[in-house]
ZAMARGU-4260 file (C-alpha; in steps of 0.2 Angstrom, whole numbers, plus 5000, padded with zeros to 4 digits):
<rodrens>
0) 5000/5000/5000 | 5007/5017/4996 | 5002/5034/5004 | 5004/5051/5001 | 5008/5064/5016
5) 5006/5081/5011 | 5014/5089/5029 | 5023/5104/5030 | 5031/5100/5048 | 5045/5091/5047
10) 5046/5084/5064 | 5030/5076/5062 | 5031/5072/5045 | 5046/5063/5048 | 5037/5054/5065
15) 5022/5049/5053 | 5031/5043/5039 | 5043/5031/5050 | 5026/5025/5060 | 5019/5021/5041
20) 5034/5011/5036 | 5035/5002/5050 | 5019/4995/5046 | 5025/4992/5027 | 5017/5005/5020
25) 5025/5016/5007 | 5027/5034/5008 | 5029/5048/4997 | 5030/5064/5007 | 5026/5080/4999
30) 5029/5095/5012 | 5016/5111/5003 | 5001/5111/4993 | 5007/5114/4977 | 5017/5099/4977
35) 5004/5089/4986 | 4992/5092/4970 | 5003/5088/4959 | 5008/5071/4965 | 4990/5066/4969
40) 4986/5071/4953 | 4999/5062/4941 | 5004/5047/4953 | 4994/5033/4961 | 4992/5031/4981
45) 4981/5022/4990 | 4977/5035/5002 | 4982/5051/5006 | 4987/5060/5023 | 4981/5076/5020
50) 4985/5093/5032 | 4975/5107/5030 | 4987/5122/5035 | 4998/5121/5020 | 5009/5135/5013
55) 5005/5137/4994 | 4993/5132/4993 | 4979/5125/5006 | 4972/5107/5011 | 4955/5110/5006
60) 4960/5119/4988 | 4971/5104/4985 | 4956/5090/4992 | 4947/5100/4978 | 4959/5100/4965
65) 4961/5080/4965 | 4942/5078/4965 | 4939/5088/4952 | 4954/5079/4943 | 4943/5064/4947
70) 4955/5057/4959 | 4945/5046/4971 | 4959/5040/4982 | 4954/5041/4999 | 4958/5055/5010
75) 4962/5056/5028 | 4962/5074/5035 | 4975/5077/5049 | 4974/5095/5054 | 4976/5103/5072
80) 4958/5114/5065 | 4944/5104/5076 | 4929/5117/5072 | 4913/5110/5066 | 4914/5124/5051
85) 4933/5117/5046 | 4927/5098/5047 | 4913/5103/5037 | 4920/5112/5022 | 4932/5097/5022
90) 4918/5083/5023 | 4913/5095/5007 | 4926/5096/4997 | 4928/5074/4996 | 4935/5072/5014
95) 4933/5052/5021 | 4941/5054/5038 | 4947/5067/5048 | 4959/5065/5062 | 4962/5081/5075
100) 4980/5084/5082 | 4988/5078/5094 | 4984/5061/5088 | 4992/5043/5092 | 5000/5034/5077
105) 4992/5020/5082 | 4976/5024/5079 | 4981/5036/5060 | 4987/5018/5054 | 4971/5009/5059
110) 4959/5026/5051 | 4971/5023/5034 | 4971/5003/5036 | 4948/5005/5034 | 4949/5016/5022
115) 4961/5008/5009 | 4950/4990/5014 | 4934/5000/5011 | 4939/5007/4996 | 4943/4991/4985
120) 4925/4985/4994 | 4929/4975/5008 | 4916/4979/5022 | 4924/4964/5035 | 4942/4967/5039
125) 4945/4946/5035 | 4949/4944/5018 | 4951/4927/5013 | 4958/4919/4998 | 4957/4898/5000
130) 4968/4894/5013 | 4976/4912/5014 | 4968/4923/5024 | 4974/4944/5027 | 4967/4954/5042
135) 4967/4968/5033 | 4964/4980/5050 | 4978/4970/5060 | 4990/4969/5045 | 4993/4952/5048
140) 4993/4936/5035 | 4990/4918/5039 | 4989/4902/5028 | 4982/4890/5034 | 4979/4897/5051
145) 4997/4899/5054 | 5006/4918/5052 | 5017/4920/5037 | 5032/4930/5039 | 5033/4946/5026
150) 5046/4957/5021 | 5040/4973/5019 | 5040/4974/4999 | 5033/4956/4998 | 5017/4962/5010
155) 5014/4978/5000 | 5012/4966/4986 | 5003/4951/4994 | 4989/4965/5004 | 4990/4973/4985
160) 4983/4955/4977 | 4972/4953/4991 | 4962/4968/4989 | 4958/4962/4973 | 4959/4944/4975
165) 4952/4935/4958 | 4956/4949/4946 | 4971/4952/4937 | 4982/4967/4945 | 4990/4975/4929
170) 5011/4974/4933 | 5012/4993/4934 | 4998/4995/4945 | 5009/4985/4958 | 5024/4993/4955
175) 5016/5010/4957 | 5007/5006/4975 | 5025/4994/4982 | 5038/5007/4978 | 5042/5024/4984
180) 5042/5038/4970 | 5062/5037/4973 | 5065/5022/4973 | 5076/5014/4961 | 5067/5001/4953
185) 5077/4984/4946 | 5068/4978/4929 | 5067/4961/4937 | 5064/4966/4956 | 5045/4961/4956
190) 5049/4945/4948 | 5060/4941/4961 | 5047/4946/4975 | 5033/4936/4967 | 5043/4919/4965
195) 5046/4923/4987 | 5028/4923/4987 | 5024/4909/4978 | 5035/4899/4988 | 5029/4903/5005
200) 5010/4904/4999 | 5007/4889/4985 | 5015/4892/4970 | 4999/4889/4959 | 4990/4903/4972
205) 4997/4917/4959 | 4994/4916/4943 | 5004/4927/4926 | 4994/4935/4914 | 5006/4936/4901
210) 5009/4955/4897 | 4996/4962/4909 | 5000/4955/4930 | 4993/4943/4939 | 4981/4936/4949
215) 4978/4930/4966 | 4965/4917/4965 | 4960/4903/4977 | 4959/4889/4962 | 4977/4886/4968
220) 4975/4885/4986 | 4978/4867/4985 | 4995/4868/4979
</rodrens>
């Protein structure tokens, strides 16, 4: 899962962005509005972190911008503004969540974990693919009913296929929501991570679609 934090504090920014990672997700972190509209607009995330007291330009104006762009990522607004009028005009402008300052980490990851589920249409945080199954509030995967141990890259790829479990997830679509926007990306890298999947999941549990992605489908849970 990759995110997008639009913070102009760097202190915080910082703090959220090692929180995220910690939990696998990606981040890309843009620090005022101007840039924050731009990346929403022209690069894919699952969910954005959005603050409303920007320089540039301001939280709102940018929420507005993507929506008008016909960007329907979800949005999660984290803003030390806690007025009804504020949460409104932000609800207005395409808002999904709202999260007032001070806030524990904790519970941002929780707020961003629902709203990514939500969004690929998964109302129960169990999603279950044979003998796989992906708590998708938790973070956590098991097969089998025993957990499987992730690295990072190869969770943001197995939670990727999960969410869309049955239907083929095109390969730039993955690489786009695995990687960072900086990240120097090997040719053969995703290859390499999807043959460490196969082998701790079922080999047969991931299928190619030759020249468009693959597909995590439970006909090969028996493998």
């Amino acid at each position: 899962m990759r995110v997008l934090l639009v913070e102009d504090d760097p202190v915080l920014a910082r703090e959220i962005a090692h929180a995220l990672r910690a939990e696998n997700f990606a981040v890309d972190h843009a620090s005022n509005g101007e840039d924050g509209l731009h990346m929403g607009e022209t690069e894919a995330f699952d969910a954005a972190v959005l603050d409303l007291g920007l320089p540039k330009i301001g939280g709102v104006e940018v929420l507005r911008g993507w929506r008008a762009a016909g960007r329907g990522l979800p949005v999660l607004i984290l803003t030390a503004r806690d007025g009804w009028s504020e949460k409104v005009q932000a609800f207005k402008a395409g808002a999904d969540d709202y999260l007032v300052k001070p806030f524990r980490v904790e519970e941002l990851v929780m707020r961003l974990r629902a709203l990514v589920r939500r969004s690929r249409g998964h109302a129960d945080a169990r999603i279950s693919c044979g003998p796989l199954s992906f708590d998708a509030q938790v973070g956590t995967f098991e097969r089998d009913g025993l957990p499987l141990r992730l690295t990072a890259l190869e969770w943001r790829i197995l939670s990727c296929l999960m969410l869309r479990k049955e239907i083929v997830v095109p390969r730039a679509d993955l690489i786009e929501r695995v990687y960072e926007g900086d990240a120097d990306v090997d040719s053969n890298s995703l290859e390499v991570i999807i043959a460490r999947l196969r082998r701790k999941i079922g080999r047969d549990m991931i299928e190619t679609s030759r020249g468009l992605g693959y597909r995590l489908t439970a006909s090969g849970g028996a493998a």
